[in-house]
DSSP file (Angstrom, degrees, kcal/mol; ACC not computed):
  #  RESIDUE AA STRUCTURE BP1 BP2  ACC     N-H-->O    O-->H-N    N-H-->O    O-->H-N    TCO  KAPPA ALPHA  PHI   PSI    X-CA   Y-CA   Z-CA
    1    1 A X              0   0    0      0, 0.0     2,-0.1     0, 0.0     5,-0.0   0.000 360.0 360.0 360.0 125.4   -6.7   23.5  -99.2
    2    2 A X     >  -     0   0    0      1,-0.1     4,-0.7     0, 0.0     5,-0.2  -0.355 360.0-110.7 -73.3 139.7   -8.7   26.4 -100.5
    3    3 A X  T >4 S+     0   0    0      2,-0.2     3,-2.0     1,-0.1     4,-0.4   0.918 115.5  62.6 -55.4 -49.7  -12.3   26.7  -99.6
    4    4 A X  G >> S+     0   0    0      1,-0.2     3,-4.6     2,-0.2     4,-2.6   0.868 108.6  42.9   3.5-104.3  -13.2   25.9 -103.5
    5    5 A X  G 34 S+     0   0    0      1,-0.3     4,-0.3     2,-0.2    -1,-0.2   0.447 103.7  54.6-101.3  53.9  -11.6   22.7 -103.2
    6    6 A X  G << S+     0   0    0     -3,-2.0     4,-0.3    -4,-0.7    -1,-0.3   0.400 113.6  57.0-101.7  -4.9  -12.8   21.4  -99.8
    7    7 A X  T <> S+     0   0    0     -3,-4.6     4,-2.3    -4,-0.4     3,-0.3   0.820 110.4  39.7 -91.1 -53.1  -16.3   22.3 -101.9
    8    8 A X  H  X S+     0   0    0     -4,-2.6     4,-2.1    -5,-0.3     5,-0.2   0.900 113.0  51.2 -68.1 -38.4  -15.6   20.2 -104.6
    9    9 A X  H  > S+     0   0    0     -5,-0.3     4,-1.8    -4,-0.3    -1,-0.3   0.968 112.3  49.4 -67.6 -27.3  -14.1   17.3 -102.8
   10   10 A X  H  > S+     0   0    0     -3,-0.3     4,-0.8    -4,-0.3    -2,-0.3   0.791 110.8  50.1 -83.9 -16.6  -17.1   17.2 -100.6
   11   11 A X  H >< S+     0   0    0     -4,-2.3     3,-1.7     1,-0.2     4,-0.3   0.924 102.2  59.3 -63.9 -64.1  -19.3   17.4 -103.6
   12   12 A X  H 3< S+     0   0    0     -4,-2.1    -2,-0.2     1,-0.2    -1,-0.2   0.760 100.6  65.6 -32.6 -36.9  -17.5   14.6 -105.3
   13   13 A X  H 3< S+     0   0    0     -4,-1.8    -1,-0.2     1,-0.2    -2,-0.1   0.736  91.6  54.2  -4.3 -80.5  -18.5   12.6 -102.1
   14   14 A X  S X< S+     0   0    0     -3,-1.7     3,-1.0    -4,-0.8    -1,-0.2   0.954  83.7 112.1 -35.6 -89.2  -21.9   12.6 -102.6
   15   15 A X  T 3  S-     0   0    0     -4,-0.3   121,-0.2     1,-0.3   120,-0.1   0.532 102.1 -13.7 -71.5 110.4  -21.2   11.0 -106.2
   16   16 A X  T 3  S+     0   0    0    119,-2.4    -1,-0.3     2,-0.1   120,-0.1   0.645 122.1  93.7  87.4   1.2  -22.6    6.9 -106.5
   17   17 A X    <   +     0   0    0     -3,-1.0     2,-0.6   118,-0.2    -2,-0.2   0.687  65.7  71.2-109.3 -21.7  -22.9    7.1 -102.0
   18   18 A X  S    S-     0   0    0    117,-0.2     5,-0.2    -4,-0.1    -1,-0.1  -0.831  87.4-130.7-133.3  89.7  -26.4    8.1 -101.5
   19   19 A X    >>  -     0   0    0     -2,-0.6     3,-3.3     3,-0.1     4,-0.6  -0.311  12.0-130.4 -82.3 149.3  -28.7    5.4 -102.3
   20   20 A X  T >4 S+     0   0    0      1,-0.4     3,-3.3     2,-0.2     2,-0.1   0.480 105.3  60.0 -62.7 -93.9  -31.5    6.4 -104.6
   21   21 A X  T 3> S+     0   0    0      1,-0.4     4,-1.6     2,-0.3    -1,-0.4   0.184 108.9  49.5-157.3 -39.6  -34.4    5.0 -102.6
   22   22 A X  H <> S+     0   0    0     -3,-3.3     4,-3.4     2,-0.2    -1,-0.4   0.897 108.6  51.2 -53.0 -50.7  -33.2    7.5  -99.6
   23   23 A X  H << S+     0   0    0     -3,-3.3     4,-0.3    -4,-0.6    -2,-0.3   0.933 110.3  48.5 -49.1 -51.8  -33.0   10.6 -102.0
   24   24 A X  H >> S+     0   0    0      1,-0.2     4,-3.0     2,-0.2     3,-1.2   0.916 116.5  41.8 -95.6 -28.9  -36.4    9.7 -103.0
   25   25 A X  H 3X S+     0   0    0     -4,-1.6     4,-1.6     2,-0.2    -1,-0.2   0.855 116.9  50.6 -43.0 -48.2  -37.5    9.4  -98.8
   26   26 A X  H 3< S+     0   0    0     -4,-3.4     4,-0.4     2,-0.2    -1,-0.2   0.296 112.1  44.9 -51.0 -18.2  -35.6   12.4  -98.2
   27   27 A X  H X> S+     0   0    0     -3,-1.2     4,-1.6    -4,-0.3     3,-0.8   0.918 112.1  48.3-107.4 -65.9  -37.4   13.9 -101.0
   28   28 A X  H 3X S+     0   0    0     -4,-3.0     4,-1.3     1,-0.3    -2,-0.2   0.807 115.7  54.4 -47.5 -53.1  -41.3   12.6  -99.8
   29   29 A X  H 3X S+     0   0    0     -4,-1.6     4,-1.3     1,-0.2     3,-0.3   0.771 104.7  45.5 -78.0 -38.4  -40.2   14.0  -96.2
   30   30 A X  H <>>S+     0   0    0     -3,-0.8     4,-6.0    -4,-0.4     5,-0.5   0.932 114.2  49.9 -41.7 -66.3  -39.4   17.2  -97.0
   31   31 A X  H  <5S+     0   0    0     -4,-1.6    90,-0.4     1,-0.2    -2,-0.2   0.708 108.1  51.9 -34.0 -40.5  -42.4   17.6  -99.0
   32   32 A X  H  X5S+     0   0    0     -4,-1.3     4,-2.6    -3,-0.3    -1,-0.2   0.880 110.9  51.9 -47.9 -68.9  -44.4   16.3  -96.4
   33   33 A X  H  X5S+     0   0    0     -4,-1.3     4,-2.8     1,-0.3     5,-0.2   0.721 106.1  50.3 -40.3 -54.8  -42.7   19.0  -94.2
   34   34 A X  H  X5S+     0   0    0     -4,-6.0     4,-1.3     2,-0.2    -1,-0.3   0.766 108.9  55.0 -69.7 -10.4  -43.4   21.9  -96.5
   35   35 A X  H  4<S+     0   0    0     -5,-0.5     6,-0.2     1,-0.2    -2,-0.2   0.975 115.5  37.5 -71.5 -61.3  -47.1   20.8  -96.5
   36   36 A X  H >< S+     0   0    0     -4,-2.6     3,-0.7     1,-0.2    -1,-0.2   0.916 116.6  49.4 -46.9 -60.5  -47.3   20.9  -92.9
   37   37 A X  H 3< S+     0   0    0     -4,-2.8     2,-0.6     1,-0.3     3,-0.2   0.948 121.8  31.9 -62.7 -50.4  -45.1   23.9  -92.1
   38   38 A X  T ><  +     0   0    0     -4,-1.3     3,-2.4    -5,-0.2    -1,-0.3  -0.546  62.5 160.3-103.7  67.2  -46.9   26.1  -94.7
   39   39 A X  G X   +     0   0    0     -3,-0.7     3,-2.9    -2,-0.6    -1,-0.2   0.952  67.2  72.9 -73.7 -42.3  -50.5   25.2  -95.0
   40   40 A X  G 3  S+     0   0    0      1,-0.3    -1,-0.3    -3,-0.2    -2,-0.1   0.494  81.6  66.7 -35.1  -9.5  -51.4   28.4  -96.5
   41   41 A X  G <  S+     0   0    0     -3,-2.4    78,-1.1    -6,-0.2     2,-0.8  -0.035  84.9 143.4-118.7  26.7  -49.8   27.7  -99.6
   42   42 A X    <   -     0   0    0     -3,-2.9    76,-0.3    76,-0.2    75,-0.1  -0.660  33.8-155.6 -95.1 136.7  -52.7   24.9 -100.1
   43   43 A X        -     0   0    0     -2,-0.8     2,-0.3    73,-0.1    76,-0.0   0.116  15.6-139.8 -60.4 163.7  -54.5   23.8 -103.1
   44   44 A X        -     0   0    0     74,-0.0     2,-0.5     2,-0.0    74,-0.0  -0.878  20.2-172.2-127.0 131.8  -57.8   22.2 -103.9
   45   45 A X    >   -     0   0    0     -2,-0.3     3,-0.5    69,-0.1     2,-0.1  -0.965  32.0-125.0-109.7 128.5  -57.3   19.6 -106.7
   46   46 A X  T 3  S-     0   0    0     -2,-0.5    -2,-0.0     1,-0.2     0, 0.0  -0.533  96.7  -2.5 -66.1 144.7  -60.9   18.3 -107.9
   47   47 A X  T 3> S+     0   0    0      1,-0.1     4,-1.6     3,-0.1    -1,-0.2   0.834  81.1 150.4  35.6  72.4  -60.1   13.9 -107.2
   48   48 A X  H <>  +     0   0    0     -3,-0.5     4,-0.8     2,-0.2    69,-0.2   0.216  67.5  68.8-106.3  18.4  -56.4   14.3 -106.2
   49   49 A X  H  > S+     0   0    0      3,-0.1     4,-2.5     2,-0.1    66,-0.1   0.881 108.1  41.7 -74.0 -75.1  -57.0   11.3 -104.2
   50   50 A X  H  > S+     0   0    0      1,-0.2     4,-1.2     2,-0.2    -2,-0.2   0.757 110.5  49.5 -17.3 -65.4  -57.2   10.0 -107.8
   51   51 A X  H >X S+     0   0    0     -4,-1.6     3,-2.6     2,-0.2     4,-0.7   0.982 109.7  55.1 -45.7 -62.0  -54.6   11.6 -109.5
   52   52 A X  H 3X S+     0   0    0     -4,-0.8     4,-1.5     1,-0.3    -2,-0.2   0.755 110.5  43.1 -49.4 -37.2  -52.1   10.6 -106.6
   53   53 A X  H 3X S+     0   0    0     -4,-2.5     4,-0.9     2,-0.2    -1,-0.3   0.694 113.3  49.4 -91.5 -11.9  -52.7    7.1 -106.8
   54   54 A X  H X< S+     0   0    0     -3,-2.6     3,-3.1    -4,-1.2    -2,-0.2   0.754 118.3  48.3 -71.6 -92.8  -52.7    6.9 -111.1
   55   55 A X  H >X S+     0   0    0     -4,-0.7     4,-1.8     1,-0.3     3,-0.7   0.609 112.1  47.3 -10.1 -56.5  -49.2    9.0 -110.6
   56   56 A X  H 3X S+     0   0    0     -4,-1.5     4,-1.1     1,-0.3    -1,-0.3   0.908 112.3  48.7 -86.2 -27.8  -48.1    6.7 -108.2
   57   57 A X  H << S+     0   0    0     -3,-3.1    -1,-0.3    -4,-0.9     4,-0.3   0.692 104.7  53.9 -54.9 -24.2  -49.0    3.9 -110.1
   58   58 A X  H X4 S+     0   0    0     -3,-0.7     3,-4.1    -4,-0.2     4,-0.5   0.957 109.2  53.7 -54.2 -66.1  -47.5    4.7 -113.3
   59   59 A X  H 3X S+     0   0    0     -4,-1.8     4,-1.6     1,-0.3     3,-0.4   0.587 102.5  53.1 -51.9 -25.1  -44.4    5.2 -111.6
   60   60 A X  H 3X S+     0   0    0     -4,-1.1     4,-1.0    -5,-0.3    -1,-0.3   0.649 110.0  52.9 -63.7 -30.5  -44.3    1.9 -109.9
   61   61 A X  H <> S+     0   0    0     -3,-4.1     4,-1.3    -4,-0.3    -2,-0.2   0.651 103.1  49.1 -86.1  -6.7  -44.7    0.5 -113.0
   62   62 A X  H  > S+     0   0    0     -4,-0.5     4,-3.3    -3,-0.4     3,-0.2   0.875 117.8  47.1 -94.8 -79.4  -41.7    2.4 -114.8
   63   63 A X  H >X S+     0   0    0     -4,-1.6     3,-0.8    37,-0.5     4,-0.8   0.553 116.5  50.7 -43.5-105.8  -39.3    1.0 -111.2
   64   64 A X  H 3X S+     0   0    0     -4,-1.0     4,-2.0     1,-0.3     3,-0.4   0.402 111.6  37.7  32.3 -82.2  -40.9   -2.3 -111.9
   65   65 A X  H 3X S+     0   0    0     -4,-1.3     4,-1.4    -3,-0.2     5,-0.4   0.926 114.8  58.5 -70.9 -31.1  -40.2   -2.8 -115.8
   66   66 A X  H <X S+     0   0    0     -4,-3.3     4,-1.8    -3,-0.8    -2,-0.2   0.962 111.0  41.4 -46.6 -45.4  -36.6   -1.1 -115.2
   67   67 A X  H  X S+     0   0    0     -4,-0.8     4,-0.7    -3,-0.4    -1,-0.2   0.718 112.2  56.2 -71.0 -32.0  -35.8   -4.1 -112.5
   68   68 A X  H >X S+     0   0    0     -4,-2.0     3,-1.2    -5,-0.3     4,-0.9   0.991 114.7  45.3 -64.6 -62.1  -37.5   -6.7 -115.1
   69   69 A X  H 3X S+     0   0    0     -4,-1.4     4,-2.0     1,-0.3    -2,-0.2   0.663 110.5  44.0   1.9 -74.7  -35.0   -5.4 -117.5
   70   70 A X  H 3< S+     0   0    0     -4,-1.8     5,-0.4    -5,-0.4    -1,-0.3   0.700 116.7  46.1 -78.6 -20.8  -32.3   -5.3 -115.8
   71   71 A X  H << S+     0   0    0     -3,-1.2    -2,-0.3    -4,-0.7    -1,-0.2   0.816 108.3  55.5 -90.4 -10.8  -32.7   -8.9 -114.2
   72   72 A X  H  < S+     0   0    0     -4,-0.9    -2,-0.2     1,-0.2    -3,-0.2   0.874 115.2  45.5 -79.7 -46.5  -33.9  -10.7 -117.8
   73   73 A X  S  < S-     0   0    0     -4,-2.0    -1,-0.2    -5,-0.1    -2,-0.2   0.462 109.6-138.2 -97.0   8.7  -30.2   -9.0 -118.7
   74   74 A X        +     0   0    0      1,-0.2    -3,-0.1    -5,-0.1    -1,-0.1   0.238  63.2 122.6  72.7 -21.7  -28.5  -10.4 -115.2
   75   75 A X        -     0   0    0     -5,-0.4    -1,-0.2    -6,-0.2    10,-0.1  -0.111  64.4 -69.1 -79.8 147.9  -26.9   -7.4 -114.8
   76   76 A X        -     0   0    0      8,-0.2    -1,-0.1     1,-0.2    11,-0.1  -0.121  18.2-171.4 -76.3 177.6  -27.2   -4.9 -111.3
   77   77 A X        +     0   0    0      8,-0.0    -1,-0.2    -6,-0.0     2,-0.1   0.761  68.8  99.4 -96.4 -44.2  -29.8   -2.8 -109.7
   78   78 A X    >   -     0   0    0      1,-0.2     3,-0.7     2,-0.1     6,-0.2  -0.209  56.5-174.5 -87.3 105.5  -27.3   -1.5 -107.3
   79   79 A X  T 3  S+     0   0    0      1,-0.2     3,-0.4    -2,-0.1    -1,-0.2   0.550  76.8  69.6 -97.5  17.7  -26.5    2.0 -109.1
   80   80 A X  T 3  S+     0   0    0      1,-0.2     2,-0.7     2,-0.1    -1,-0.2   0.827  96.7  53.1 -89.5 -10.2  -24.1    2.9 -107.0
   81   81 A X    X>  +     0   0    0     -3,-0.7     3,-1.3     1,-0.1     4,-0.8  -0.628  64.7 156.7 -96.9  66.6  -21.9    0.2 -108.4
   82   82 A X  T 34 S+     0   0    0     -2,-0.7    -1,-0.1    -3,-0.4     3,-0.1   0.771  71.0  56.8 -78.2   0.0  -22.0    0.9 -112.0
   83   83 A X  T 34 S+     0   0    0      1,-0.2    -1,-0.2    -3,-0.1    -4,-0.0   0.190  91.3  73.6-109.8  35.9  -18.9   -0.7 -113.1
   84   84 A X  T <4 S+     0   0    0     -3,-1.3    -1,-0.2    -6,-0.2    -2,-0.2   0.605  82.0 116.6-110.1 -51.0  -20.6   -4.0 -111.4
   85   85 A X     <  +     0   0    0     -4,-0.8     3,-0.1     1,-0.1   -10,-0.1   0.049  39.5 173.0 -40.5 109.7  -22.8   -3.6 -114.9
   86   86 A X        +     0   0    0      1,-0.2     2,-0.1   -13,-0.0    -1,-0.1   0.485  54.9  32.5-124.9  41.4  -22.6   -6.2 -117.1
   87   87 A X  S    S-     0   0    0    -11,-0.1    -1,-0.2     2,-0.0   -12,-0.2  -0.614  76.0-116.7-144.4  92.2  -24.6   -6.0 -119.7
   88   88 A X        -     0   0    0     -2,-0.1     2,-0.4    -3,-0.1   -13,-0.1   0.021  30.5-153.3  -0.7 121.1  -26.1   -2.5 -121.8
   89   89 A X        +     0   0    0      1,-0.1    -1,-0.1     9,-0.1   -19,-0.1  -0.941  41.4 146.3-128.1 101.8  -30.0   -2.7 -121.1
   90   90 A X        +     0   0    0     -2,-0.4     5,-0.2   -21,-0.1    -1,-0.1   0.121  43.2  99.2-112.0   2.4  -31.2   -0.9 -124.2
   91   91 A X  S >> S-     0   0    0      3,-0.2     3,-3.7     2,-0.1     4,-0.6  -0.239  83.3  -5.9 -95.0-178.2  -34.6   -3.4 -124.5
   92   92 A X  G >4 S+     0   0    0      1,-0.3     3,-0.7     2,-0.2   -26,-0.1   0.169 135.5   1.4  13.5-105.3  -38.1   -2.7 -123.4
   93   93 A X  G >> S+     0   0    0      1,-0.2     4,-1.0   -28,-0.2     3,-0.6   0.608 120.1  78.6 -97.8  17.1  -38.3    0.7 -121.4
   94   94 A X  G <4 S+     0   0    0     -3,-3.7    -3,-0.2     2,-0.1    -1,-0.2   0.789  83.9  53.1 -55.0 -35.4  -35.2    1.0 -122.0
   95   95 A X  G << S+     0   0    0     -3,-0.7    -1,-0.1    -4,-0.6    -2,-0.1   0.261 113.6  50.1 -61.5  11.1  -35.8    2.2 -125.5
   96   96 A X  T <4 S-     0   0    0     -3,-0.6    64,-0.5     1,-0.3     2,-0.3   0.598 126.9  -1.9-121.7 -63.3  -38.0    4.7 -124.0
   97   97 A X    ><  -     0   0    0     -4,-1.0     3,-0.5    62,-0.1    -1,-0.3  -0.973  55.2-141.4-145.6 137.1  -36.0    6.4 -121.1
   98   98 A X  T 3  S+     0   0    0     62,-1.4    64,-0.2    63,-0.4    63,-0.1   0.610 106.0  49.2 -83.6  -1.3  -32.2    5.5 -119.8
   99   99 A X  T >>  +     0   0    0     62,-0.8     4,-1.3    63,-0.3     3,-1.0  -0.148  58.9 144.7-137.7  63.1  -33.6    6.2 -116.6
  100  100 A X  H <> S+     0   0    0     -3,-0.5     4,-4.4     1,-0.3   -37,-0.5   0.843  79.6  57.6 -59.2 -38.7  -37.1    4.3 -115.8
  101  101 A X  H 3> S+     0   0    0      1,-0.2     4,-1.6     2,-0.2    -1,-0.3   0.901 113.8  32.8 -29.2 -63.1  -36.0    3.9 -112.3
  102  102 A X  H <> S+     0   0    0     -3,-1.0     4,-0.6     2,-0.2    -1,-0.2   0.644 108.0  63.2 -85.2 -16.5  -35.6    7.0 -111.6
  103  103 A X  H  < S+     0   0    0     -4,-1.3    -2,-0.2     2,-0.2     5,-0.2   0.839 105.5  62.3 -68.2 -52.6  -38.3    8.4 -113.9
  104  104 A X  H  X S+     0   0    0     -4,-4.4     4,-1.9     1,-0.3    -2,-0.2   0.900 103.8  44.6 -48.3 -46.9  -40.7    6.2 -111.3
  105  105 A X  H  X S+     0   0    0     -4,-1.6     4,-2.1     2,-0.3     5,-0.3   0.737 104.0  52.8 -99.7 -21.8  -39.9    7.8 -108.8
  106  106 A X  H >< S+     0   0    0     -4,-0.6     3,-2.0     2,-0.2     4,-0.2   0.387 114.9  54.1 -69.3-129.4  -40.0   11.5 -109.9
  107  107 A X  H >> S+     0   0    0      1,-0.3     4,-1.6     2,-0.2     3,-1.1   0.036 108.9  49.2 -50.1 -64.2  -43.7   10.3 -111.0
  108  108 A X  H 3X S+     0   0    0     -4,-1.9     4,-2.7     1,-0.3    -1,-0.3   0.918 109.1  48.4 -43.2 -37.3  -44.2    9.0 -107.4
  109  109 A X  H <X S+     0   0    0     -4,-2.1     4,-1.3    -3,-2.0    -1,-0.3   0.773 105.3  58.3 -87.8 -15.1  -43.3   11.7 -105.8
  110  110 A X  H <4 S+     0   0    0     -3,-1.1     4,-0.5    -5,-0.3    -1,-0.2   0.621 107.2  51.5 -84.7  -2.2  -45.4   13.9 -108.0
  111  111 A X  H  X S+     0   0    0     -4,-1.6     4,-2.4     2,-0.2    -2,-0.2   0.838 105.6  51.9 -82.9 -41.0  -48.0   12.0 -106.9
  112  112 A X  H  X S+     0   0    0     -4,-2.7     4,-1.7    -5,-0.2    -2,-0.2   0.677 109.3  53.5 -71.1 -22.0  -47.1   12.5 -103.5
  113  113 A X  H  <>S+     0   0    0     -4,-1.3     5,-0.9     2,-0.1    -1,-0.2   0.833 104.9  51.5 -94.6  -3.0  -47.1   15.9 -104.2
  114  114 A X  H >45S+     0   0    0     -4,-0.5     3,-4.7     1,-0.2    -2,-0.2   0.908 107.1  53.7 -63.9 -56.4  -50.5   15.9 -105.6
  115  115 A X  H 3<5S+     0   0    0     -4,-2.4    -1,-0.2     1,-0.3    -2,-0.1   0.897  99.3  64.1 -43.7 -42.6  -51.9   14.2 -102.6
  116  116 A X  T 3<5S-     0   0    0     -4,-1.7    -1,-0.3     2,-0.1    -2,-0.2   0.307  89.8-152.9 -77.2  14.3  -50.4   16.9 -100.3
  117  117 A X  T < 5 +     0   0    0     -3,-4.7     2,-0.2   -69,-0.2    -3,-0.1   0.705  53.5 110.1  34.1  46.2  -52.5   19.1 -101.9
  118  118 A X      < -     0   0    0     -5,-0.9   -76,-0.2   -76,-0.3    -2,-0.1  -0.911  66.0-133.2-160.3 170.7  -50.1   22.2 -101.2
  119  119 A X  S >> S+     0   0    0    -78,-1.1     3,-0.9    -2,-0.2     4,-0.6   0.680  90.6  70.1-106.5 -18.4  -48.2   24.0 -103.7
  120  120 A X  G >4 S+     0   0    0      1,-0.3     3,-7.0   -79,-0.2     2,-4.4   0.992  86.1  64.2 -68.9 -69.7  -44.7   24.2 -101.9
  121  121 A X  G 34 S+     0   0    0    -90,-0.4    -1,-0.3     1,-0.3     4,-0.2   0.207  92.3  66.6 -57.7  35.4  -43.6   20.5 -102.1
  122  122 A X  G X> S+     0   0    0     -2,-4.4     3,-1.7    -3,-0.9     4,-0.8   0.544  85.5  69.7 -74.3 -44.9  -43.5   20.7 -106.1
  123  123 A X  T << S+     0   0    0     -3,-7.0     4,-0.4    -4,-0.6    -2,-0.1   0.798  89.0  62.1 -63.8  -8.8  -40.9   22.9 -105.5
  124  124 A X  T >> S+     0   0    0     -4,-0.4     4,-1.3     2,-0.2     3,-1.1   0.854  96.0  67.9 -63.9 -44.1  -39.0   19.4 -104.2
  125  125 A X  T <4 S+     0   0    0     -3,-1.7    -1,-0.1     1,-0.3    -2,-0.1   0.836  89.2  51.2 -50.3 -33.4  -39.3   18.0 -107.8
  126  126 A X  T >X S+     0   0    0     -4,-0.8     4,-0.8     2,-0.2     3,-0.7   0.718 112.5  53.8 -91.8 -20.3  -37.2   19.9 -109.8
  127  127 A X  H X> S+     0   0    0     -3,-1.1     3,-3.4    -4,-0.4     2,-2.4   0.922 103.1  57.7 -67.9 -88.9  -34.1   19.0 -106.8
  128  128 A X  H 3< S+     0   0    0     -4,-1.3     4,-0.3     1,-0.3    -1,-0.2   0.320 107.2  48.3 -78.2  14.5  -34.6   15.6 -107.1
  129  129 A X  H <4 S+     0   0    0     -2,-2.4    -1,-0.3    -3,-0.7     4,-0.3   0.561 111.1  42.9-114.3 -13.2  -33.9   16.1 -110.4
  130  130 A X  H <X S+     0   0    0     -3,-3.4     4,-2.3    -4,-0.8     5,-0.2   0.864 117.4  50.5 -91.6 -48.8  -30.8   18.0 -110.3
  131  131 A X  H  X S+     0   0    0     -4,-0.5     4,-1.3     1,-0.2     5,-0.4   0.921 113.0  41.7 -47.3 -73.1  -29.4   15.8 -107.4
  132  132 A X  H  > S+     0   0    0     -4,-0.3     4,-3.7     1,-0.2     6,-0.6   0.817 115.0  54.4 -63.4 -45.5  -30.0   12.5 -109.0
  133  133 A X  H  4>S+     0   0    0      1,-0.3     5,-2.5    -4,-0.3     6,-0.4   0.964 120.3  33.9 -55.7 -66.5  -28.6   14.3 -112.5
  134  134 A X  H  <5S+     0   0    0     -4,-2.3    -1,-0.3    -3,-0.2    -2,-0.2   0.789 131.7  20.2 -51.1 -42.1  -25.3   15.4 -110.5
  135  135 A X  H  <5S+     0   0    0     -4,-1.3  -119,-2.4    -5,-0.2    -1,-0.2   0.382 131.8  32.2-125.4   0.0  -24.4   13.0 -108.2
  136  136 A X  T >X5S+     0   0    0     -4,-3.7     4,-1.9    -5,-0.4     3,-1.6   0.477 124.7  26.2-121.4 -90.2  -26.2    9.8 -109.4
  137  137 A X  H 3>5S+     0   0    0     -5,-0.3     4,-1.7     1,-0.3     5,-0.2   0.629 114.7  59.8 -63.6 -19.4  -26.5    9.7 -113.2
  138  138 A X  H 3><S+     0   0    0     -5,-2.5     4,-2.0    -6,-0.6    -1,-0.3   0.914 110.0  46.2 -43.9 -49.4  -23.5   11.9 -114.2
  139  139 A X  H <> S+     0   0    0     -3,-1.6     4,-1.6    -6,-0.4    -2,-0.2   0.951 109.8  48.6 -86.2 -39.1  -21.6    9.7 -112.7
  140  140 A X  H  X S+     0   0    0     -4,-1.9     4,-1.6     1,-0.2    -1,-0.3   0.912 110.3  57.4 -47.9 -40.8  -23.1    6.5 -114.0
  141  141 A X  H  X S+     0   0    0     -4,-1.7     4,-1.8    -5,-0.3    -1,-0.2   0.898 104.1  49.0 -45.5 -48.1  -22.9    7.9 -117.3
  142  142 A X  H  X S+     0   0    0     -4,-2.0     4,-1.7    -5,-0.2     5,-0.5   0.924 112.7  44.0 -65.3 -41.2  -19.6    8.4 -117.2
  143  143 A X  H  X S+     0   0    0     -4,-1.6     4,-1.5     2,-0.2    -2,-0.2   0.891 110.8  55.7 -81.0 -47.0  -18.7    4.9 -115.9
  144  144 A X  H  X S+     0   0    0     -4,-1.6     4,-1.4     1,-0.2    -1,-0.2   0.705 111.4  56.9 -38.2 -51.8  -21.5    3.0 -118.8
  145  145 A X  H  X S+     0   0    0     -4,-1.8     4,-0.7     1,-0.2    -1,-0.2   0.704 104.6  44.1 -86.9 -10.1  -19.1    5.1 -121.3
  146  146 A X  H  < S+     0   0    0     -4,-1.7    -1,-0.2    -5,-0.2     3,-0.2   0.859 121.0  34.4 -86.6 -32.3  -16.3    4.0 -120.6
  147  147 A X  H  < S+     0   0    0     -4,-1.5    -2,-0.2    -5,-0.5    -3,-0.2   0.708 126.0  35.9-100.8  10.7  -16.9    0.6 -120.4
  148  148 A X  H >X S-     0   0    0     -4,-1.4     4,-1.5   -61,-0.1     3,-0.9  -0.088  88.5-179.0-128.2  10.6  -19.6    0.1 -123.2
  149  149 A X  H >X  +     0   0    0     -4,-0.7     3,-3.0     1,-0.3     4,-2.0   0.588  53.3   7.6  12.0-138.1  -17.8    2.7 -125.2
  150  150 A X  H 3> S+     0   0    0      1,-0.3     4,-1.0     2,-0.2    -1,-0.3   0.671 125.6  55.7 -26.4 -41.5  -19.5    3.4 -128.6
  151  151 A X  H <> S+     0   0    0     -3,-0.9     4,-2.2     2,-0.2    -1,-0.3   0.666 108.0  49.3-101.4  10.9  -22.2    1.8 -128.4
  152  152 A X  H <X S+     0   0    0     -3,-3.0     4,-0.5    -4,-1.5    -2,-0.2   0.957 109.2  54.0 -39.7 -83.7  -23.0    3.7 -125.2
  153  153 A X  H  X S+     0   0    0     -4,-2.0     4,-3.2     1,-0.2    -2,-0.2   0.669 110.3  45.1 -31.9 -41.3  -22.3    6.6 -126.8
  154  154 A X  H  < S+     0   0    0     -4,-1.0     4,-0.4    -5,-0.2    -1,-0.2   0.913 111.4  50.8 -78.0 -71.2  -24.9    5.5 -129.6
  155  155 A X  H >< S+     0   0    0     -4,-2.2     3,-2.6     2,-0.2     4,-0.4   0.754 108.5  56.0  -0.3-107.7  -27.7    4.3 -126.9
  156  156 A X  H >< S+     0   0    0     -4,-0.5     3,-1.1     1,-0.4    -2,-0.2   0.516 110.2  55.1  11.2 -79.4  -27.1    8.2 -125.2
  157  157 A X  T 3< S+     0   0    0     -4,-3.2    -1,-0.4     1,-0.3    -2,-0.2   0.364 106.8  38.3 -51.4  -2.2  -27.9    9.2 -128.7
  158  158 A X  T <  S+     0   0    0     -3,-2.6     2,-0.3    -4,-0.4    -1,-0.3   0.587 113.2  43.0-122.3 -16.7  -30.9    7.9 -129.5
  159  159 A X  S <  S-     0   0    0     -3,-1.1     2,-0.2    -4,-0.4    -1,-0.2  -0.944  75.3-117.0-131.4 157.3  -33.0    8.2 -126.1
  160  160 A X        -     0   0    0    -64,-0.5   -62,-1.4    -2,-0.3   -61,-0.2  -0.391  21.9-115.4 -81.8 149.1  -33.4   10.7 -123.8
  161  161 A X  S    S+     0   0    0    -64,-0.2   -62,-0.8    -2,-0.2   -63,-0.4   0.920 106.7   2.2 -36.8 -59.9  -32.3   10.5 -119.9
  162  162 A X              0   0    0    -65,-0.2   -63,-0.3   -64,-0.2   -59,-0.1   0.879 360.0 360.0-109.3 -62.1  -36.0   10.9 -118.8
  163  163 A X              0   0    0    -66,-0.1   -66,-0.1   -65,-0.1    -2,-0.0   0.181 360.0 360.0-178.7 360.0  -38.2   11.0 -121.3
């Protein structure tokens, strides 16, 4: 096996195994990390006690109506099982974002990084957005289209991933 694909199989790995709610811990703690490690690279945000806690309240409410959503439509939470789905949840914020779940939590954790008052852990946001995209929602995507076919496809087209 060529180093290439011992990369690729070990990417594929990752894909639907890592559950979100870790990513987003994994994500908080690192931030946390950078705060600490590098104070030098700290802010002053006038009320970012404030900010942090609106942020981190929208975003609880976005994870919130995603889970009303998805339990009004019976269907699972668990996105690492996506072919467990049995129902397209196109209603409430779903007609907004295909991924309110995961939208919360980039909003919590931009809350959290407001709170840490430092500039580094930002630089956490934009990974948890490429991970999720690669190894979490790619894959779901894929799995949604096959088995909701067209009018997947049709969904896809008409709302955005995030926002």
């Amino acid at each position: 096996m060529t180093p290439d694909e011992n990369d690729g199989r070990a990417m594929k790995s990752l894909q639907l195994k890592v559950p979100p709610p870790l990513v987003v811990f994994t994500s908080a703690a690192l931030m946390a990390g950078l705060a600490y490690a590098f104070p030098g690279a700290a802010i002053d945000l006038p009320a970012r006690w404030v900010l942090a806690l609106v942020l981190a309240a929208i975003g609880f409410v976005c994870i919130a109506a995603g889970i009303i959503e998805f339990r009004r439509h019976e269907t699972t939470i668990d996105p690492r099982q996506p072919q467990r789905s049995s129902s397209l949840v196109d209603t409430g914020i779903y007609r907004f974002t295909r991924n309110p779940m995961y939208l919360g939590f980039l909003v919590v954790l931009t809350g959290w990084a407001v709170y840490l008052g430092n500039l580094l852990p930002f630089i956490v946001l934009p990974m948890y957005v490429l991970y999720l995209g690669k190894y979490q929602i790619g894959p779901e995507e894929r799995h949604l289209a096959a088995k909701f076919g067209d009018r997947y496809d049709a969904y896809r087209g008409k709302v955005r991933r995030w926002l």
